[in-house]
N, C-alpha and C positions, 0 to 999 in steps of 0.2 A: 504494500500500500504506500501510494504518494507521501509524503509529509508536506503538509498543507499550512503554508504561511498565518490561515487564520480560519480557526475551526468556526467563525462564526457564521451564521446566515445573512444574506443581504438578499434586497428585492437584485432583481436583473434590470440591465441596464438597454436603453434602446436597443441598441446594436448589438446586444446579447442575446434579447427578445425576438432579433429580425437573425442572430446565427440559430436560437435554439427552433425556429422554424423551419427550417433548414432539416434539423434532425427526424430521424427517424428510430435508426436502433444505434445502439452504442455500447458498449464492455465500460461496468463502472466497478469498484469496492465498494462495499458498506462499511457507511464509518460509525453508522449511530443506527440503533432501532428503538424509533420513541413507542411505539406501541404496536399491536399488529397489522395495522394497516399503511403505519409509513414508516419510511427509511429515509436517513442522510448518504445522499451518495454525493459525486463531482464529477462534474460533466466534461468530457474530453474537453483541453481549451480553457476551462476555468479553474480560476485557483482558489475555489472557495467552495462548501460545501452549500448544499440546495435539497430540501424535503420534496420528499414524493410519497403522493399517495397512491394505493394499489389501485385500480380500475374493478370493476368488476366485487369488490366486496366490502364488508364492513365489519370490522371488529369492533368488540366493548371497548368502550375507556378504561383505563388506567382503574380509573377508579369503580369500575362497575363489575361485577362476579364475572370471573374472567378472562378481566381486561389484562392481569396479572403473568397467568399464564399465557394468554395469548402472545405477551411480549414476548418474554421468557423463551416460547418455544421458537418464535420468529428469529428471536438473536442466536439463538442452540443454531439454529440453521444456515444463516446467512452473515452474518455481523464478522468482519474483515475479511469476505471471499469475496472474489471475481465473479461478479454476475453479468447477465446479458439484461437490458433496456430496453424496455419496448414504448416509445410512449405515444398515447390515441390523440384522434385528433385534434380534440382542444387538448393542449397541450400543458396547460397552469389553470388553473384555479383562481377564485377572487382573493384568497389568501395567501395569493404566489407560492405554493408547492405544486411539482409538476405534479401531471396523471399518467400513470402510466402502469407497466405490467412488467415483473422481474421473473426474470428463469435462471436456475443456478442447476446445473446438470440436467440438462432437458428438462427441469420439471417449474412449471410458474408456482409463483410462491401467492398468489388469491387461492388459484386452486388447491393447492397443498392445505392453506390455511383453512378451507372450505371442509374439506373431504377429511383433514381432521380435529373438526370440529370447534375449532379456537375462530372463527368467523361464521359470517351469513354472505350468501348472494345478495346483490340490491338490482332491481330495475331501473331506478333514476335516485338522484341525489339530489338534496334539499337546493343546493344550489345551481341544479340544471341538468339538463338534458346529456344524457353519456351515449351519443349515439352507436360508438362505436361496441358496445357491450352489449344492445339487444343484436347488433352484426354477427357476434361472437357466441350469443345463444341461436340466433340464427344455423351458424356452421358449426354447429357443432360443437365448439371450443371449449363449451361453460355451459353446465345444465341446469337448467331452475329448478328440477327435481332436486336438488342438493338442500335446499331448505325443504323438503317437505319431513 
């Protein structure tokens, strides 16, 4: 893993905003897992770490039955390995964390979190339309029988 001038967050900058549209997929580290649904990775090109939220599911809070292990198992898994980025098409959020989808040995880490049991699938999110996730229960990718 990189050694990062400054582990802190900052919003993106125009022209950061106009490279990370740009992107599509990309190989990052985890540096931080705040709970089960996001991770601090760094985006090739930037020297700063940036939250991303999973696409596709929703774990408890920290604070809510759960929320605990959820992390817990997320960091067991992923927290300082090389994983692959996938991220959909809106790309950030109104809280500036991207969205996106993490795979670390072939396997996405929504799904993994879904199937065992530390998350839920969501169909939309409180703040907006996730087109690309009814796409992915479409093909297949993600099944809404997993919350039943």
């Amino acid at each position: 893993m990189k050694k990062l001038k400054s582990k802190k967050v900052r919003e993106f900058t125009k022209d950061e905003r106009e490279k990370l549209e740009l992107m599509e997929t990309f190989d990052s580290f985890v540096y931080r897992v705040h709970d089960g649904d996001t991770i601090s990775i760094r985006i090739p090109g930037f020297d700063f770490l940036t939250p991303m939220r999973f696409l596709g599911t929703n774990a408890p809070e920290l604070s809510e039955p759960g929320g605990m292990a959820a992390r817990d198992y997320l960091e067991g898994r992923i927290k300082g390995k090389k994983i692959e980025i996938i991220l959909g098409d809106k790309k950030e959020e109104k809280w500036g964390r991207l969205l996106g989808r993490a795979r670390e040995g072939g396997i996405y880490m929504d799904e993994d979190m879904i199937l065992t049991g530390h998350s839920t699938p969501f169909d939309r999110r409180d703040d907006g339309k996730i087109p690309e996730q009814e796409k992915a229960f479409e093909e297949g990718r993600i099944q809404k029988e997993w919350s039943n």
